[in-house]
N, C-alpha and C positions, 0 to 999 in steps of 0.2 A: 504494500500500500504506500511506499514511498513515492511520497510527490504527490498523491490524489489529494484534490482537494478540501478541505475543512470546512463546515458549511456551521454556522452560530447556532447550536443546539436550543435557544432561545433569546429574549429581546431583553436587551440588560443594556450596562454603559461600563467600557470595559474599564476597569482599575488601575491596572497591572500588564506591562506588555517585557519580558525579557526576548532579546532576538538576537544575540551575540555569542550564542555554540556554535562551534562546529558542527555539522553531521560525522557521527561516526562511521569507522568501516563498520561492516554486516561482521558481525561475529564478536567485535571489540568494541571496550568498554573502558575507556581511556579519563574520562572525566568525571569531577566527585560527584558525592550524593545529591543529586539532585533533579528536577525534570525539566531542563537546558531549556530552550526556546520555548517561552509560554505566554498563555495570554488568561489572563483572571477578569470574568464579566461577572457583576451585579446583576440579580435578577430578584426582585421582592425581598431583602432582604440575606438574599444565598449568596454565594458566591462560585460561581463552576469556576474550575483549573481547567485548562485544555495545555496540554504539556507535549515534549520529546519534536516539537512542531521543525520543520524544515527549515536551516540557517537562512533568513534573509527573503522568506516568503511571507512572512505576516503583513497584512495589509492597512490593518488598525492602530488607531494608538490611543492613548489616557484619554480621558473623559471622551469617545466615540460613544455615541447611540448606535445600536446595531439590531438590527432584524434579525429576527430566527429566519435561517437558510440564507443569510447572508454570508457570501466568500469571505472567509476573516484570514484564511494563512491554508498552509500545506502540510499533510503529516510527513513526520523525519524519520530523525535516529539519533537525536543530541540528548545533553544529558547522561542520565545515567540509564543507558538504554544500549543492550545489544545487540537488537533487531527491530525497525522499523514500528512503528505500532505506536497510537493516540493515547495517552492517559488521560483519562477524563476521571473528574473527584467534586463534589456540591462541600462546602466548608460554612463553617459556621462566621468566619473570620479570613481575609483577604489576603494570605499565606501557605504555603502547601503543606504544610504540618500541624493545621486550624484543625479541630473535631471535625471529623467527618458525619455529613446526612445524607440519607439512603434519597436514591434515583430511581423514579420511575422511566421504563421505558416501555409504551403501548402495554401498558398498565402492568407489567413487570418487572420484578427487583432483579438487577443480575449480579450476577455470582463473581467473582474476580475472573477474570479472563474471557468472560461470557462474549459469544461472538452473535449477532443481530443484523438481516440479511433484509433490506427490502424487500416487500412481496409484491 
């Protein structure tokens, strides 16, 4: 999924924009703990993470108003990530280590690594 593009899981105003990792190679995990290229939207009070996002593809920035399915950035590999793939996380607090709250998606809770396929 690297490089497809990231569409605003919901209509917030983003917070929080990091865009200055590298992408990793596929296999290697070269940089520290953390989820590299990110973007954190306000929504009612939440805050979603969308993380590991593509070096120098986020299109947003601080105080943006964004549409749910609006093009916000690209999924990567930065961070601390050794293969491609979007972290998404709702937080109580505009940090990635904030308490985490559960996510609905088409009226279900998933699992960690839960994969969710358009029909």
């Amino acid at each position: 999924m690297f490089g497809e593009k990231l569409y605003s899981p919901c209509n917030g105003e983003v917070v929080d924009v990091q865009n200055g990792w590298s992408d990793n190679k596929i296999g290697e995990n070269n940089f520290p703990f953390n989820t590299g290229n990110t973007i954190i939207i306000k929504t009612n009070n939440v805050y979603i993470l969308l993380g590991h996002l593509q070096y120098g593809s986020i299109s947003v920035k601080v105080g943006d108003k964004i549409k749910q399915g609006q093009v916000i950035a690209k999924v990567g590999n930065s961070g601390l990530s050794g293969f491609p793939h979007l972290h998404m996380q709702a937080m109580k607090k505009p940090y990635w280590r904030a308490e985490g709250l559960p996510i609905l998606f088409d009226l279900r809770f998933p699992a960690k690594n839960s994969l969710f396929i358009e029909k």
